[in-house]
SERO-786067 format. One record per residue (C-alpha): residue in three letters; chain; x negated, y negated, z negated. Coordinates in steps of 0.5 Angstrom, whole numbers, padded with zeros to 4 digits. Layout:
BEGIN
res: ALA	chain: A	east: X	north: Y	up: Z $
...
//
This chain:
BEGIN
res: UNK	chain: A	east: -0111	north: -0017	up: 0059 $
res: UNK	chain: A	east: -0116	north: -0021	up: 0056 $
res: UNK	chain: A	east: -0123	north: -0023	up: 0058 $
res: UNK	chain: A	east: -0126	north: -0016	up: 0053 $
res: UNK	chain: A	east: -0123	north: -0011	up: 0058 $
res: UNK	chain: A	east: -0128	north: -0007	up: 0062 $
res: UNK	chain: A	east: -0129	north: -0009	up: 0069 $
res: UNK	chain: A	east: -0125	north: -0002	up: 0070 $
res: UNK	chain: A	east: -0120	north: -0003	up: 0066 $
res: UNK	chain: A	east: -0119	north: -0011	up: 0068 $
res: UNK	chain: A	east: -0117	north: -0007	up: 0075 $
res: UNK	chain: A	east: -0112	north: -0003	up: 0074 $
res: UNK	chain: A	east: -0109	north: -0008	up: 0069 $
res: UNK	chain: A	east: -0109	north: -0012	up: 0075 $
res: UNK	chain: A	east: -0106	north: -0006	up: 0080 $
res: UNK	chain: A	east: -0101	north: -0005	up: 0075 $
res: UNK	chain: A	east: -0098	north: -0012	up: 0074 $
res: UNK	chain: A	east: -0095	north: -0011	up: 0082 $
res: UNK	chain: A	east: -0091	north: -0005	up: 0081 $
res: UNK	chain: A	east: -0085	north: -0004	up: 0079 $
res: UNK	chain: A	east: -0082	north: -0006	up: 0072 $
res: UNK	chain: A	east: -0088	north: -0008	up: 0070 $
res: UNK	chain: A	east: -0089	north: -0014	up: 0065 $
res: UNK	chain: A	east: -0097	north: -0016	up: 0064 $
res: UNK	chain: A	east: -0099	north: -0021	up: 0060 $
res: UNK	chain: A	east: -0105	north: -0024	up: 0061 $
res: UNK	chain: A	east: -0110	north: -0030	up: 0058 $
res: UNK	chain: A	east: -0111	north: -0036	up: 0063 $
res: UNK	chain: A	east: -0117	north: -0034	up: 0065 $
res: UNK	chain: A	east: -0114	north: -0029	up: 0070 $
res: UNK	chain: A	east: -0110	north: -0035	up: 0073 $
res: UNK	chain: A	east: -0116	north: -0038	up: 0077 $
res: UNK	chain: A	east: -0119	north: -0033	up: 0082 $
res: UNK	chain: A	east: -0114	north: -0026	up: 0081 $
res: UNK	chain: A	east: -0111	north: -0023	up: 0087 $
res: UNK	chain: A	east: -0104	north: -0020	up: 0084 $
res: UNK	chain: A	east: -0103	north: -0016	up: 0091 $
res: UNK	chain: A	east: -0096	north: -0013	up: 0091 $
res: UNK	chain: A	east: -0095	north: -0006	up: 0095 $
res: UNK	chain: A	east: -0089	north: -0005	up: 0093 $
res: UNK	chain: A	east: -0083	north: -0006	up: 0098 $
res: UNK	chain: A	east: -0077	north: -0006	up: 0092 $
res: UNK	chain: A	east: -0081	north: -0011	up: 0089 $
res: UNK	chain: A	east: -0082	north: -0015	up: 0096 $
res: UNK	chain: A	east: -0075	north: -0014	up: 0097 $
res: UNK	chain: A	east: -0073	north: -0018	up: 0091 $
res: UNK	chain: A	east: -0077	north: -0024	up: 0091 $
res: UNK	chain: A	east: -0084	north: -0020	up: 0089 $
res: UNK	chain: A	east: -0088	north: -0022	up: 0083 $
res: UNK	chain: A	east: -0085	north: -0026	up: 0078 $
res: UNK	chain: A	east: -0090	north: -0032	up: 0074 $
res: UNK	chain: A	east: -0088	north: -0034	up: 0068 $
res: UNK	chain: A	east: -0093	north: -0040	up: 0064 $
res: UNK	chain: A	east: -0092	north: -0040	up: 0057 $
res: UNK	chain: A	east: -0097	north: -0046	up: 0057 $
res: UNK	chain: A	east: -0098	north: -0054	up: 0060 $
res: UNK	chain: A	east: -0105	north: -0054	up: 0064 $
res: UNK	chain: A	east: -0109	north: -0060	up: 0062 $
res: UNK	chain: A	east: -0111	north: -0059	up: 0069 $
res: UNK	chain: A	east: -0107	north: -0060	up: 0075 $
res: UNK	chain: A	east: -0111	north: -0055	up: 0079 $
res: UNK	chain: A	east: -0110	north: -0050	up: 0074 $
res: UNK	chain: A	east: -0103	north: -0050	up: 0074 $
res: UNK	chain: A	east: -0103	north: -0050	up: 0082 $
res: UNK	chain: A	east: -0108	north: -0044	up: 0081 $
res: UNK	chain: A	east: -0104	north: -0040	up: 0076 $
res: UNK	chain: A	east: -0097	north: -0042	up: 0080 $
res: UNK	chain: A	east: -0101	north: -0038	up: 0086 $
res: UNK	chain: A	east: -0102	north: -0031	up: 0083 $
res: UNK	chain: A	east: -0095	north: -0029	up: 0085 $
res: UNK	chain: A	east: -0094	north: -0030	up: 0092 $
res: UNK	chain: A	east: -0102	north: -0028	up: 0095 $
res: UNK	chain: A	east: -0103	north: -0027	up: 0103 $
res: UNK	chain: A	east: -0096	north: -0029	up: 0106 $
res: UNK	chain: A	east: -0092	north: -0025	up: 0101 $
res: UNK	chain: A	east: -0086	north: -0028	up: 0098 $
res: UNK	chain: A	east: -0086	north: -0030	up: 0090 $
res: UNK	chain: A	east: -0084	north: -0034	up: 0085 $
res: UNK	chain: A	east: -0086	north: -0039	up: 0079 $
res: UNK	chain: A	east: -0083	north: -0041	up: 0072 $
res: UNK	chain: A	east: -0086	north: -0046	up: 0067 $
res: UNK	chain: A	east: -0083	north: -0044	up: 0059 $
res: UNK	chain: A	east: -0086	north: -0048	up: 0054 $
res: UNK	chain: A	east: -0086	north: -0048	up: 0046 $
res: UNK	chain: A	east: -0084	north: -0055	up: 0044 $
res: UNK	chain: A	east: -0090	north: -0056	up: 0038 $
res: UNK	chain: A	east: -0094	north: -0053	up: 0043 $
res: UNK	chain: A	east: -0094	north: -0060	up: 0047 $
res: UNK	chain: A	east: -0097	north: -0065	up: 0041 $
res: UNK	chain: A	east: -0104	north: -0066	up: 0044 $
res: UNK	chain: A	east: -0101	north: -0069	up: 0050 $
res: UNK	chain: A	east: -0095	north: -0071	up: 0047 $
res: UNK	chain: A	east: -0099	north: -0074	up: 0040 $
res: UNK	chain: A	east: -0098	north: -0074	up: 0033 $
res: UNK	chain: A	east: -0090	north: -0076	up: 0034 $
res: UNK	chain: A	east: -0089	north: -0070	up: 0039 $
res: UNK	chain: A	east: -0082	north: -0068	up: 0035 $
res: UNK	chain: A	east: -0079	north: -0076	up: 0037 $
res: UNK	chain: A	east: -0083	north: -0076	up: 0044 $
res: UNK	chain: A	east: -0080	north: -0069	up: 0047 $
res: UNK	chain: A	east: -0072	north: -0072	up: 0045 $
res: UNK	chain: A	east: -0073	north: -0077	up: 0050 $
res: UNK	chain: A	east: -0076	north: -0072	up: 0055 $
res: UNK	chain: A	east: -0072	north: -0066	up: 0055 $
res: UNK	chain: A	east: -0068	north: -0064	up: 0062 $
res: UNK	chain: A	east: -0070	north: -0066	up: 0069 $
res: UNK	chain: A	east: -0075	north: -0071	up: 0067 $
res: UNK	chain: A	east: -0078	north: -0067	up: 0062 $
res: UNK	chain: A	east: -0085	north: -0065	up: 0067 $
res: UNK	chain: A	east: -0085	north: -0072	up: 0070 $
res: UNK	chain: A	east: -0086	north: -0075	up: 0064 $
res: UNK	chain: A	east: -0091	north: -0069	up: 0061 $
res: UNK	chain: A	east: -0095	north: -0070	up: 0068 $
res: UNK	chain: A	east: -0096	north: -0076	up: 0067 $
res: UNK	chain: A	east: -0098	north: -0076	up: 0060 $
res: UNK	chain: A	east: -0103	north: -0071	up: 0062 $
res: UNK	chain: A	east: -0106	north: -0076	up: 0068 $
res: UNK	chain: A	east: -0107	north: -0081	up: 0062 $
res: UNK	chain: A	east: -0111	north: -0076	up: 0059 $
res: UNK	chain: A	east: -0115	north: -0074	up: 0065 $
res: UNK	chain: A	east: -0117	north: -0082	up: 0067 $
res: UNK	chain: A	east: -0118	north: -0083	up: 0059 $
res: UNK	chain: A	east: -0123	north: -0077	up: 0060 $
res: UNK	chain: A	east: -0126	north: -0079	up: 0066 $
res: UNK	chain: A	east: -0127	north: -0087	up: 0063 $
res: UNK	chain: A	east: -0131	north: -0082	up: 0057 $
res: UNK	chain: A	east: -0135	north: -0079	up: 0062 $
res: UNK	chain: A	east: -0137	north: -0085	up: 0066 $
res: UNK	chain: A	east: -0140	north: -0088	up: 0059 $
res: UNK	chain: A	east: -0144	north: -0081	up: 0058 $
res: UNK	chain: A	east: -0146	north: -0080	up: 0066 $
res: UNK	chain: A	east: -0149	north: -0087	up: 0065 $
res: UNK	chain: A	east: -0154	north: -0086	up: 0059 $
res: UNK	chain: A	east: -0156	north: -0080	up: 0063 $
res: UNK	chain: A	east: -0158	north: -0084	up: 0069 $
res: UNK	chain: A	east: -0162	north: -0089	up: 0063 $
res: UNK	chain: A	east: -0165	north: -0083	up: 0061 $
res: UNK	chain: A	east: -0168	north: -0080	up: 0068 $
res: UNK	chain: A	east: -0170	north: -0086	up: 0070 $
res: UNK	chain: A	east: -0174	north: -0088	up: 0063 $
res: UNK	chain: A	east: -0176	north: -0080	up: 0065 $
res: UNK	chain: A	east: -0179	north: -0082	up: 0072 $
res: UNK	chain: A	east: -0182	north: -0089	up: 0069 $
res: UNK	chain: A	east: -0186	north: -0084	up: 0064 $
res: UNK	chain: A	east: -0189	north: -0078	up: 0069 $
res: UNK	chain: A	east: -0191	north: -0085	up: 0073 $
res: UNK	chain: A	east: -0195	north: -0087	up: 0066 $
res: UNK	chain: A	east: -0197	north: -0081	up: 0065 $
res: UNK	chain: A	east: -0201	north: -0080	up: 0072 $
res: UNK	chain: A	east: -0204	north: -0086	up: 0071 $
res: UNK	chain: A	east: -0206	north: -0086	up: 0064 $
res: UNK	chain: A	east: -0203	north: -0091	up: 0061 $
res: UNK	chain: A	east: -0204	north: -0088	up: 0053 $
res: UNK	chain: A	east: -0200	north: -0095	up: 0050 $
res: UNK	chain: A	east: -0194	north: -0093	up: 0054 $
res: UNK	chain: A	east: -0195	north: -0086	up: 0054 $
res: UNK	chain: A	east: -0195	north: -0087	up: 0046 $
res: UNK	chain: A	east: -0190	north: -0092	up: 0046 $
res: UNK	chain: A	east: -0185	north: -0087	up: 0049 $
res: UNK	chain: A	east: -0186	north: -0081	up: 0046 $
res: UNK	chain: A	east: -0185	north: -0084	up: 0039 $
res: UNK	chain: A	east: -0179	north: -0087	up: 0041 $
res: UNK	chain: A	east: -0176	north: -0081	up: 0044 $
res: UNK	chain: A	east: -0178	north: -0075	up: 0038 $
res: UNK	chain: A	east: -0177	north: -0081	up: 0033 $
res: UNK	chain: A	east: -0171	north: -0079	up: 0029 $
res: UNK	chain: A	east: -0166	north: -0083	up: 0024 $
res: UNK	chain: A	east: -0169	north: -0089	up: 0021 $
res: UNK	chain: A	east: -0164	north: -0091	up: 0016 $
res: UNK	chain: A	east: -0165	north: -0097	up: 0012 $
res: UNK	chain: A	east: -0160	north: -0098	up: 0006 $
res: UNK	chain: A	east: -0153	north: -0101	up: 0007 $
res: UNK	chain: A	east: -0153	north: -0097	up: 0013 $
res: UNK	chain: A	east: -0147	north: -0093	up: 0015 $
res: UNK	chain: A	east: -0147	north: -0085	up: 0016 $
res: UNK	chain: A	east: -0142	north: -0081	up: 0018 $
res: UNK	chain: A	east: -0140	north: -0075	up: 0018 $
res: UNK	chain: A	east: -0137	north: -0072	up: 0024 $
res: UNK	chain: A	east: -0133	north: -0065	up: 0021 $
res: UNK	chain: A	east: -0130	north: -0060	up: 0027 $
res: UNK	chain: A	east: -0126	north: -0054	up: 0027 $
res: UNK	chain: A	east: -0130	north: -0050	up: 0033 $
res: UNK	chain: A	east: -0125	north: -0044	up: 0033 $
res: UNK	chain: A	east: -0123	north: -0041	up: 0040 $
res: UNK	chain: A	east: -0116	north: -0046	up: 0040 $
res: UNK	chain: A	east: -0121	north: -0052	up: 0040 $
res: UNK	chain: A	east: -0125	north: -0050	up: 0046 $
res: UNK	chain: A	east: -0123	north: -0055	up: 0051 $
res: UNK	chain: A	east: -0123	north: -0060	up: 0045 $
res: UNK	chain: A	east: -0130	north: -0059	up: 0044 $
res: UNK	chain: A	east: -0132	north: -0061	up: 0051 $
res: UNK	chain: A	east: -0128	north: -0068	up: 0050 $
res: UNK	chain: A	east: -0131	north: -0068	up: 0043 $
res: UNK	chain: A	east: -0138	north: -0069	up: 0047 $
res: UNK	chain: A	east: -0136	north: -0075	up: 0051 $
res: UNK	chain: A	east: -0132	north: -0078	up: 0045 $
res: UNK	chain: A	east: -0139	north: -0079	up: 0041 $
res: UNK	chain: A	east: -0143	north: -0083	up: 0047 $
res: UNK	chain: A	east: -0137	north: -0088	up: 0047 $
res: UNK	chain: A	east: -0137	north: -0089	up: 0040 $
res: UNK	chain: A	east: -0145	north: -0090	up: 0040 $
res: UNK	chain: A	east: -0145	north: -0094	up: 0046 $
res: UNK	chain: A	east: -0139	north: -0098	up: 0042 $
res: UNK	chain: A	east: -0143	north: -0098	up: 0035 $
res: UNK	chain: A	east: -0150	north: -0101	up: 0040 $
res: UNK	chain: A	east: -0145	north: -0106	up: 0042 $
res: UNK	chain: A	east: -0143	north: -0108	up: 0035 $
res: UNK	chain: A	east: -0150	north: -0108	up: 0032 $
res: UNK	chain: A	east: -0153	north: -0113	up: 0038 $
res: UNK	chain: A	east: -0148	north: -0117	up: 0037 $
res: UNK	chain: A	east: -0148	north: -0117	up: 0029 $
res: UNK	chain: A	east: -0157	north: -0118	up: 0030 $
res: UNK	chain: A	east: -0157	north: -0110	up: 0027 $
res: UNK	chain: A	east: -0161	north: -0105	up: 0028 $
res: UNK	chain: A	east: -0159	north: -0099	up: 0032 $
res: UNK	chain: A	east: -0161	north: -0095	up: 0026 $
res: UNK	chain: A	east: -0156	north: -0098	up: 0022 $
res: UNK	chain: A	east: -0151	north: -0093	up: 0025 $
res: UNK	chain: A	east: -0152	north: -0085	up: 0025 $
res: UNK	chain: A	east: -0148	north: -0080	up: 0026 $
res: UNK	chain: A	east: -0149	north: -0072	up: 0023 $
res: UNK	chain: A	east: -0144	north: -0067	up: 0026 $
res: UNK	chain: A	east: -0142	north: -0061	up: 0024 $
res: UNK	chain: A	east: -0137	north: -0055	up: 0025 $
res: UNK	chain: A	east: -0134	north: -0050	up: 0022 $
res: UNK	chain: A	east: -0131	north: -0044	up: 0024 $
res: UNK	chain: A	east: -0128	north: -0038	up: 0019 $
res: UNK	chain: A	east: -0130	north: -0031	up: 0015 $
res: UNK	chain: A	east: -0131	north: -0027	up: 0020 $
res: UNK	chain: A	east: -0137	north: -0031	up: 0024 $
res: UNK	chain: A	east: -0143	north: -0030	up: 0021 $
res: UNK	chain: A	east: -0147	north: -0034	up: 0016 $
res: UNK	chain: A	east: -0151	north: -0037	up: 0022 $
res: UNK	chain: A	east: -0144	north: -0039	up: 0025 $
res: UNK	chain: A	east: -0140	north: -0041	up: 0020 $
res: UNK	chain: A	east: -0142	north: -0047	up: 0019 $
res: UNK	chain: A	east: -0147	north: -0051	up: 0024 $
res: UNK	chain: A	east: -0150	north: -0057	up: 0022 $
res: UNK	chain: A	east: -0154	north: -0062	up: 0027 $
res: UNK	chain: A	east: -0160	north: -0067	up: 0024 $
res: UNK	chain: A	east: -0157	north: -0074	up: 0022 $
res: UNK	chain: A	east: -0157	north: -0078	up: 0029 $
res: UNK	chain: A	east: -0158	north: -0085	up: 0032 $
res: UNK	chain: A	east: -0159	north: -0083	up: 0038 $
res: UNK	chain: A	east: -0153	north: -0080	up: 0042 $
res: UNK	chain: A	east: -0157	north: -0076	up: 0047 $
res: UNK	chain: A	east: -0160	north: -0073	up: 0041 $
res: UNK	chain: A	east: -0152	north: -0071	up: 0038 $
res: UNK	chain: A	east: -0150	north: -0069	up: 0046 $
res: UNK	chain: A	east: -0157	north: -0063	up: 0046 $
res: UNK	chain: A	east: -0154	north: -0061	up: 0039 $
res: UNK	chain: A	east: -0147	north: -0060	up: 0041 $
res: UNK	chain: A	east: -0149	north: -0056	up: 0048 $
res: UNK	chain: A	east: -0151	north: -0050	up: 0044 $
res: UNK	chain: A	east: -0145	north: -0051	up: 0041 $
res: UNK	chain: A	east: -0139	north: -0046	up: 0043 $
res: UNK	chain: A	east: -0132	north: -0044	up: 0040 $
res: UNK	chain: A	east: -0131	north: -0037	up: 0037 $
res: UNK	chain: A	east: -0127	north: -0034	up: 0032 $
res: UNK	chain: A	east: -0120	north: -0033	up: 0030 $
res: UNK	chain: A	east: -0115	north: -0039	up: 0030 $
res: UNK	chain: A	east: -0111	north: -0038	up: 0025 $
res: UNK	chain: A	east: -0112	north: -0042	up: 0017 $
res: UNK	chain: A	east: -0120	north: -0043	up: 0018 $
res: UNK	chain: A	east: -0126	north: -0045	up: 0013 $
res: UNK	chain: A	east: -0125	north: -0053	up: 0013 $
res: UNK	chain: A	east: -0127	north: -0051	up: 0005 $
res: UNK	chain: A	east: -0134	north: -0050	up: 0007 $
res: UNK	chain: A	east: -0135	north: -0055	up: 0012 $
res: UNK	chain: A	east: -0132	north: -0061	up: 0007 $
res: UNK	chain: A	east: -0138	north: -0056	up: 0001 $
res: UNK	chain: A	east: -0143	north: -0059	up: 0006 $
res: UNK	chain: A	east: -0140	north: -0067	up: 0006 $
res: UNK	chain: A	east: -0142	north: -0066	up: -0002 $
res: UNK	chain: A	east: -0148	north: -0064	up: -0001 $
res: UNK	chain: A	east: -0150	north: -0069	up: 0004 $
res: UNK	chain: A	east: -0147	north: -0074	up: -0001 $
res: UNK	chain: A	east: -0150	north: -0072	up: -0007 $
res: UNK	chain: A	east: -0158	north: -0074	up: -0002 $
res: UNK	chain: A	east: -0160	north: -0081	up: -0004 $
res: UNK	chain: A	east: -0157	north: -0083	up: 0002 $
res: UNK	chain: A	east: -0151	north: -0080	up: 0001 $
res: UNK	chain: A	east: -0145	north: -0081	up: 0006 $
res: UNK	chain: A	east: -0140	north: -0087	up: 0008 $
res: UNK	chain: A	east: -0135	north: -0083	up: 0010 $
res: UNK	chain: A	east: -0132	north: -0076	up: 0012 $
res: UNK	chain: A	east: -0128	north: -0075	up: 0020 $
res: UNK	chain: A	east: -0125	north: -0069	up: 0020 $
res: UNK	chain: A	east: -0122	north: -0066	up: 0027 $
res: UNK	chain: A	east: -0119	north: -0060	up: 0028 $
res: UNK	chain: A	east: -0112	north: -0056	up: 0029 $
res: UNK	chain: A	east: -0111	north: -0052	up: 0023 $
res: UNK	chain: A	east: -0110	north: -0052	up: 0016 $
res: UNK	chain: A	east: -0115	north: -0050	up: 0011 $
res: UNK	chain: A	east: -0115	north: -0044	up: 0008 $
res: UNK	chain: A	east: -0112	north: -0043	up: 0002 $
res: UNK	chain: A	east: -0115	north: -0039	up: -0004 $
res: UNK	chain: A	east: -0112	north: -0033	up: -0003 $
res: UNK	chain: A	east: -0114	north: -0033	up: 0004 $
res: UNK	chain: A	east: -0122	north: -0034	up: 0002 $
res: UNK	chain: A	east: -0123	north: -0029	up: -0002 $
res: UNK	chain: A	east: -0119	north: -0023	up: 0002 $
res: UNK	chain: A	east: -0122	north: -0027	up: 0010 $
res: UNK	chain: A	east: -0130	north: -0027	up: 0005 $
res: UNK	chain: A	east: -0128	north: -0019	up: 0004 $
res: UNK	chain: A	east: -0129	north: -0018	up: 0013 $
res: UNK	chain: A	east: -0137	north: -0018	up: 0011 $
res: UNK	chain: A	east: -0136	north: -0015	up: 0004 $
res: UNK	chain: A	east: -0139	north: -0021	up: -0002 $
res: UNK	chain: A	east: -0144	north: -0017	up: -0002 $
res: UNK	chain: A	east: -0147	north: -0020	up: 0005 $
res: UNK	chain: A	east: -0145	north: -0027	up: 0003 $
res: UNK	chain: A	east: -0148	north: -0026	up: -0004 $
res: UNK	chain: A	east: -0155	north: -0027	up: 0000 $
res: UNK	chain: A	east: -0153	north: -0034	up: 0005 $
res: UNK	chain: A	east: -0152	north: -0041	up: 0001 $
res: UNK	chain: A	east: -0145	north: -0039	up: 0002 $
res: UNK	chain: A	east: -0145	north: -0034	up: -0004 $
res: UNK	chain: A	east: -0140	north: -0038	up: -0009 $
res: UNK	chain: A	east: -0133	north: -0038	up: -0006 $
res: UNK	chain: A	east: -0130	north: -0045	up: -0006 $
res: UNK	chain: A	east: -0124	north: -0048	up: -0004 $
res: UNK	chain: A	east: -0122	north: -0055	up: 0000 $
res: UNK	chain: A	east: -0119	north: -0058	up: -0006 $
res: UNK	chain: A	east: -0124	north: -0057	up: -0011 $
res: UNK	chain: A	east: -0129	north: -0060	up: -0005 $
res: UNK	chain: A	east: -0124	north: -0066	up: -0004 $
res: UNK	chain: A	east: -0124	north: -0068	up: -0012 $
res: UNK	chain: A	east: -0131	north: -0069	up: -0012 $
res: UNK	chain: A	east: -0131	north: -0073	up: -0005 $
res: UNK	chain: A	east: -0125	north: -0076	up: -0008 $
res: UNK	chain: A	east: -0128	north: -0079	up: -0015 $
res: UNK	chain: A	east: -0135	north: -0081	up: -0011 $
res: UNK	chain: A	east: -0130	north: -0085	up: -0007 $
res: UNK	chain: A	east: -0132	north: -0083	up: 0000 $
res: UNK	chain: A	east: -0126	north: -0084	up: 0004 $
res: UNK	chain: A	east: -0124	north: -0077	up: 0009 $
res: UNK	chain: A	east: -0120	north: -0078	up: 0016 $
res: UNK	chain: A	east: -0117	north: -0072	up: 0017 $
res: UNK	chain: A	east: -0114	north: -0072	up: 0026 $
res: UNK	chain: A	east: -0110	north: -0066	up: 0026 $
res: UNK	chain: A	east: -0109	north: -0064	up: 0033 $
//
């Protein structure tokens, strides 16, 4: 049961999953909200609905709303958690495989729990940077409207030219390039994404002060990536070069996960880094972020064929390339790429 299902369909899944000899398998959307209500008197019997997780929450309350779905309105029901242990490397890092031998038995969901709360305050901590610009930012807002009633056209020009000015990037400046998968695997990651880049702003800003730099010596385009059977228009989506971190956080709200999650289009994405290399600014450096491997040449050339080469003959997507072929290039023009795989 998926979130594709009609609405019809989704309530017989639901009246279903209650009776007797019955495995239903569902996404994690149906573990907020969904009543499980068994009728079944053998079923009751026997302990009622049986929940099996096959995931670790990132939220507690999730994990608590999913524990819930088997024992609804005073009926009896119970709960397991099995997990995939390579499942657990974005709360156990990139040691995961060390991390999980000193883990196992009894103390395995204490150890993952707190895991996941050090995860939480740290997202927290990256919120509270952001919540701050946004407060800045409304406050600048209401000192505007202010000025506008009172007619004060320095200011009011003054202000408007600072807000829709964009990147004013001298020689010597750093450009980075921020690449990141957005198929449907990473979608709680993109939400986390957004809060990283006001932290690394506010930080830049701070070192820039410090250092007598303008803050247009830093600035930041992000661009993600997704697979062969997105669009042309959603394959690759691509920001303006940034200084301002409000400016990046606007691009990356129209930004949702989609697509398969299997090998993905890393290719087009590392295409793009050439391109932007080869302007007069050029780039200082390439961050990749994602939490699956590129595809490989076979892969591009059957996954191209979804909309036919006919289709991608029309885009700038019409020559197929491979991400080797692309890291040569930025290889040999010496711009160093940071691949985070998550």
């Amino acid at each position: 049961m998926t979130e594709k299902v009609s609405s019809n369909e989704r309530e017989l899944c639901i009246k279903r999953a209650a009776s007797e000899g019955t495995v239903t398998l569902s996404t994690r959307t149906f573990g907020r909200g969904t009543d499980f209500i068994c009728r079944n008197r053998r079923v009751l019997a026997n302990g009622g609905i049986h929940v099996l997780q096959t995931f670790f929450s990132e939220e507690l309350s999730e994990e608590y709303q999913i524990m819930r779905r088997g024992a609804r309105q005073g009926d009896p029901g119970s709960y397991k958690m099995i997990l995939l242990d390579s499942d657990l490397e974005w709360i156990l890092g990139a040691d995961w495989k060390k991390e999980i031998l000193k883990i196992t038995g009894s103390i395995l969901y204490a150890a993952l729990n707190k895991a996941r709360n050090t995860l939480y305050e740290s997202k927290c901590a990256a919120k509270e940077v952001g919540k701050e610009q946004c407060r800045r930012e409304h406050q600048a807002s209401r000192n505007f409207m202010n000025v506008l009633s009172e007619g004060k056209m320095d200011i009011i020009k003054r202000f408007l030219f600072n807000q829709n000015r964009g990147a004013n990037i001298d020689s010597g400046s750093s450009r980075t390039l921020l690449l990141m998968d957005a198929t449907g695997s990473m979608s709680s990651l993109l939400s986390a994404t957004k809060d990283t880049v006001c932290t690394m702003f506010q930080r830049a800003s701070v070192v820039l002060e410090e250092k007598g730099l303008s803050k247009d010596a830093f600035s930041m385009q992000f661009a993600v990536y997704r697979n062969y059977s997105s669009s042309d228009n959603k394959i690759l989506e691509v920001s303006s070069w940034e200084t301002k971190a409000s400016n990046l956080r606007a691009f990356m709200n129209t930004i949702g996960p989609e697509g398969d999650h299997f090998n993905v289009a890393i290719e087009l994405g590392l295409c793009h880094a050439v391109k932007e290399s080869e302007l007069e600014d050029s780039i200082s450096q390439v961050i990749l972020i994602g939490n699956a491997p590129a595809n490989t040449q076979q892969e591009v050339l059957e996954k191209r064929a979804h909309f036919g080469e006919s289709y991608w003959k029309k885009t700038k997507f019409h020559k197929p390339t491979y991400y080797e072929v692309e890291l040569q290039k930025l290889k040999e023009k010496n711009i160093p790429v940071h691949g985070f795989y998550l």
